[in-house]
N, C-alpha and C positions, 0 to 999 in steps of 0.2 A: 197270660204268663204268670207262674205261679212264682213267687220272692223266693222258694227254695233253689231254682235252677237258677239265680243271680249267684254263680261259683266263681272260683278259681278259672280262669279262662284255660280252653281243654288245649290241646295240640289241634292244629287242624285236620279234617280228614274229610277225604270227597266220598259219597257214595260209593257203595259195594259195588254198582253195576259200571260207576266210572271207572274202581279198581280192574274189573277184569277186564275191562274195554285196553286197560295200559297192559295189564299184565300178556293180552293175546298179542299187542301191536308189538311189543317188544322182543317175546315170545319168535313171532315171524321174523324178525330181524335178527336174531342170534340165528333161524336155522336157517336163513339165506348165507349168515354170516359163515356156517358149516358147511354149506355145499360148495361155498368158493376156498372155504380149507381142503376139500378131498381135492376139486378139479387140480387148483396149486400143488397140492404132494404131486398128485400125477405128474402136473409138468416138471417139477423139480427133479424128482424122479428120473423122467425121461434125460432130462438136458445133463443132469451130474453122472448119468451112466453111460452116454454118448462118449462123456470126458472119461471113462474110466474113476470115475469118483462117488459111484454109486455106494460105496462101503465105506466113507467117511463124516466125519463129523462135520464139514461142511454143509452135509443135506439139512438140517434143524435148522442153521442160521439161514441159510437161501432162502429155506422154506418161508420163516417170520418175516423176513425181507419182502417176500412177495407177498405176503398176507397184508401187511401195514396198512394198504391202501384199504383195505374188504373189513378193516378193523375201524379205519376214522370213518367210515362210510354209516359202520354201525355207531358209532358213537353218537357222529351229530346227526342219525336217525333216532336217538334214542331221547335226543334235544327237540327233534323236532315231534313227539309222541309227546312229550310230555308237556312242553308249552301248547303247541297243536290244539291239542285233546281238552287244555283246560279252558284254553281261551273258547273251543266250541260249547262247552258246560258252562261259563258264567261271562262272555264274553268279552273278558278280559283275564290278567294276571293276578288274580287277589293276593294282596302284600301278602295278606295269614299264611300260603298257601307255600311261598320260599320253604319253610322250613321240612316239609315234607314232599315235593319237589326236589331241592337240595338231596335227600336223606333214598330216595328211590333211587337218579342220579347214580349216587356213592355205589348204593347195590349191582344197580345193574350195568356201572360203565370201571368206577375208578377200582374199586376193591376186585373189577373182576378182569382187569385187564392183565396184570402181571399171572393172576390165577390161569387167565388163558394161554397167555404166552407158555408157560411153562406145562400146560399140559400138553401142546403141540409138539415144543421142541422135545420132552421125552417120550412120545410117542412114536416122534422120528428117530429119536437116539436109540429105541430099542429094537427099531430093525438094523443097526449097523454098529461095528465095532468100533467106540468112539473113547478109547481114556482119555481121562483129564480134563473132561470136558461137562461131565456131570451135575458139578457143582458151580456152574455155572447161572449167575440171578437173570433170568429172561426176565427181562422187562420194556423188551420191545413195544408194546405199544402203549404205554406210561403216556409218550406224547401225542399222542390222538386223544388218551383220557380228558389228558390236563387242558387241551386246544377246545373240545365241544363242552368240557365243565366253562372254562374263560367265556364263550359264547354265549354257554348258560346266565351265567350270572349278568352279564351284561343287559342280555332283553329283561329279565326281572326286574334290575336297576331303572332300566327305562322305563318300564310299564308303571313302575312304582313312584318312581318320579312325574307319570304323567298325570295320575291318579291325585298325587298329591298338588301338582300346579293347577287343575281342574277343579279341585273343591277351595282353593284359595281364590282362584276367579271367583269363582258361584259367588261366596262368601262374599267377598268386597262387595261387589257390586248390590246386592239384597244390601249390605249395609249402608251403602249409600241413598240409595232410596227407601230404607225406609221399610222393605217387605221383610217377611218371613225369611230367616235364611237358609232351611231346607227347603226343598222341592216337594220331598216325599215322605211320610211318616207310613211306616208296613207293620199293620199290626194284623198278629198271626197267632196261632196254637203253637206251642213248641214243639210239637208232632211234625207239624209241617213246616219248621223252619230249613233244613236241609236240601228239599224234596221241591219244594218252589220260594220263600221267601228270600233265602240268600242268594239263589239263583239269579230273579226278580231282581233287587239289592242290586246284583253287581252287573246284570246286564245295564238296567238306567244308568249306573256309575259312567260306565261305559261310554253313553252316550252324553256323560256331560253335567248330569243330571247331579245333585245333593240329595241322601238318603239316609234318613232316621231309621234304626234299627236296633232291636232290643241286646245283641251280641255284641254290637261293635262300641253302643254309644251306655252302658250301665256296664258300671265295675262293682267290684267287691267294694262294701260299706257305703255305697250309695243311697239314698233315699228313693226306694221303687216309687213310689207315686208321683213326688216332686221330679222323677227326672222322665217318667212318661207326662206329666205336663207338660214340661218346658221343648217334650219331643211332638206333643201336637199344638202347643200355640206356637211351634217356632213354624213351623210346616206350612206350607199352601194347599195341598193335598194329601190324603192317607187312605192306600191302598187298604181294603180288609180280604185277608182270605179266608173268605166264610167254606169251612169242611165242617163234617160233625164234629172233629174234637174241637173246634174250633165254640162251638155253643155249648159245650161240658165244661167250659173253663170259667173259674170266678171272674179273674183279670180281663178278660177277654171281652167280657158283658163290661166293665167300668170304662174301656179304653170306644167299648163299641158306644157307650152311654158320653159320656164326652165329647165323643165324634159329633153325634146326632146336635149336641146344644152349639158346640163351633160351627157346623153346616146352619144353624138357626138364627145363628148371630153374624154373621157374614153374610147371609143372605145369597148363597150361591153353592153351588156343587162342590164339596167337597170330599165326600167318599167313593172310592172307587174301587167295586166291589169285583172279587175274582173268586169263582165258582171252583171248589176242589173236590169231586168225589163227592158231589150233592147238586141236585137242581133245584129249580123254584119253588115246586111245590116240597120239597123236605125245608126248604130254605122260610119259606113262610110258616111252618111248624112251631118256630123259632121267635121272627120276628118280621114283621109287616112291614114295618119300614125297609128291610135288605129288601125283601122281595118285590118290593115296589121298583126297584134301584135294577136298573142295565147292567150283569154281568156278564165277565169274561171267562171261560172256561178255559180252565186248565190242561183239558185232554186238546186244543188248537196250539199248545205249544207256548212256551216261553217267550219265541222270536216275535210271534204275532201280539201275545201280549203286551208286549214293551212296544209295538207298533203305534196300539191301540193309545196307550196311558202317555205315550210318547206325543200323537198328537192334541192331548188335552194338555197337556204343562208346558207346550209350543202356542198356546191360545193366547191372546192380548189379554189383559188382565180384563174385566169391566170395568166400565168407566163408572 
């Protein structure tokens, strides 16, 4: 990790390939949302011209009337895509992640609810002779927004809450006895921080686990070296993701060179090495020691990894 990328902390943002995974889910749900808008004209249609009221201004409000349902439907589908979809990427809620959650949200439920409303009711108004009724604020489904936004914030709250009464456990109790108070120190290329470390990061989170990580735990004016020590002597274990950008990096060799003397001096396993877009023999090109060392490849998936590292930091200490 080079002391240049120790910024300004950015906005958060998931992957390109998570973006359009929301964008298609969401996508489907507005034009399910549009086929139960045609079927509804129909019927409204039919039922207000049975009454003779086919040529009134009536038909736009019946119509948003009977849409409402097929509106909250998309809403807290639009809730369930996006906590959904994140919790299956990092398997949980990452606080960082509110903000632009939140901000999707806004786009695609609350800013677009009165927009829709009102493109309906004049749609319907422009098949029928309707004065006076024009300027009229559709904002029919305003409370379906506001009902799956309340929903929204509510599981973030919890998740966010849960994350944080999880790491005050870990905490205490490591400081009661005496150990290390993180689980886990991830030390990675900044190439593949996105892509598997913060992934990694918040899966363990997830499960309970405490995790040193270069994003969350180094702010601006920190002392880079002094606070990657204090991130591997607090630590029990430290994951390395060995990939090739991963051995092009200065930082990366000092944090890998540290590793190796606390593994020497504890006298027990403590690197646990995860294979990214390189195998053994590119990995011993590098360094004898990693390739000596049992890794986990990246291309077996996330789930399996945290399976793996999950039940080594579930092992009784040595005695």
């Amino acid at each position: 990790m080079d002391p240049s990328e120790i910024v300004a902390s950015a906005p958060w943002e998931p992957p390109e390939k998570f973006k359009a995974l929301m964008t298609s889910s969401i996508v489907g749900r507005l034009e399910a949302f549009r086929s139960c808008e045609r079927d509804a004209r129909r019927r409204v249609d039919a039922d207000l011209s049975s009454r003779g009221l086919g040529r009134s201004g009536m038909a736009a409000t019946a119509l948003l009337e009977a849409l409402r349902p097929d509106f909250e439907r998309y809403a807290q589908g639009v809730v369930d895509d996006l906590l959904g979809h994140v919790r299956e990427l990092y398997g949980t809620i990452p606080s960082e992640s509110g903000p632009w959650i939140r901000e999707t949200f806004e786009k695609r439920v609350t800013e677009l609810a009165p927009r829709i409303a009102a493109t309906i009711a004049e749609a319907q108004l422009n098949r029928v002779t309707a004065p006076g009724v024009r300027n009229r604020p559709w904002t029919e489904f305003n409370g379906a927004a506001f009902a799956a936004k309340r929903r929204m914030e509510q599981e973030i709250l919890m998740s966010d809450l849960k994350a944080e009464m999880t790491k005050v456990q870990r905490v205490a109790s490591a400081a009661r006895t005496g150990a290390p108070t993180v689980d886990v120190f991830i030390c990675h290329a900044s190439e593949d921080k996105e892509d598997v470390a913060l992934p990694l990061g918040l899966a363990l989170e997830a499960e309970g686990f405490t995790v040193w990580i270069d994003k969350a735990q180094i702010k601006v004016g920190d002392d880079l070296l002094s606070k990657l020590d204090e991130g591997l002597r607090s630590s029990r274990f430290a994951v390395v993701i060995i990939s090739p950008k991963f051995f092009g990096k200065h930082w990366t060799r000092i944090e890998l060179s540290s590793l190796a003397t606390l593994q020497e001096i504890r006298g027990r396993k403590v690197i646990l090495p995860i294979w990214h877009n390189i195998d053994k023999v590119g990995i011993a090109e590098h360094s004898v020691l990693l390739a000596s060392l049992y890794g986990l490849p990246t291309s077996s998936g996330i789930t399996a990894i945290v399976a793996e590292i999950t039940s080594v930091l579930r092992e009784p200490p040595a005695s």
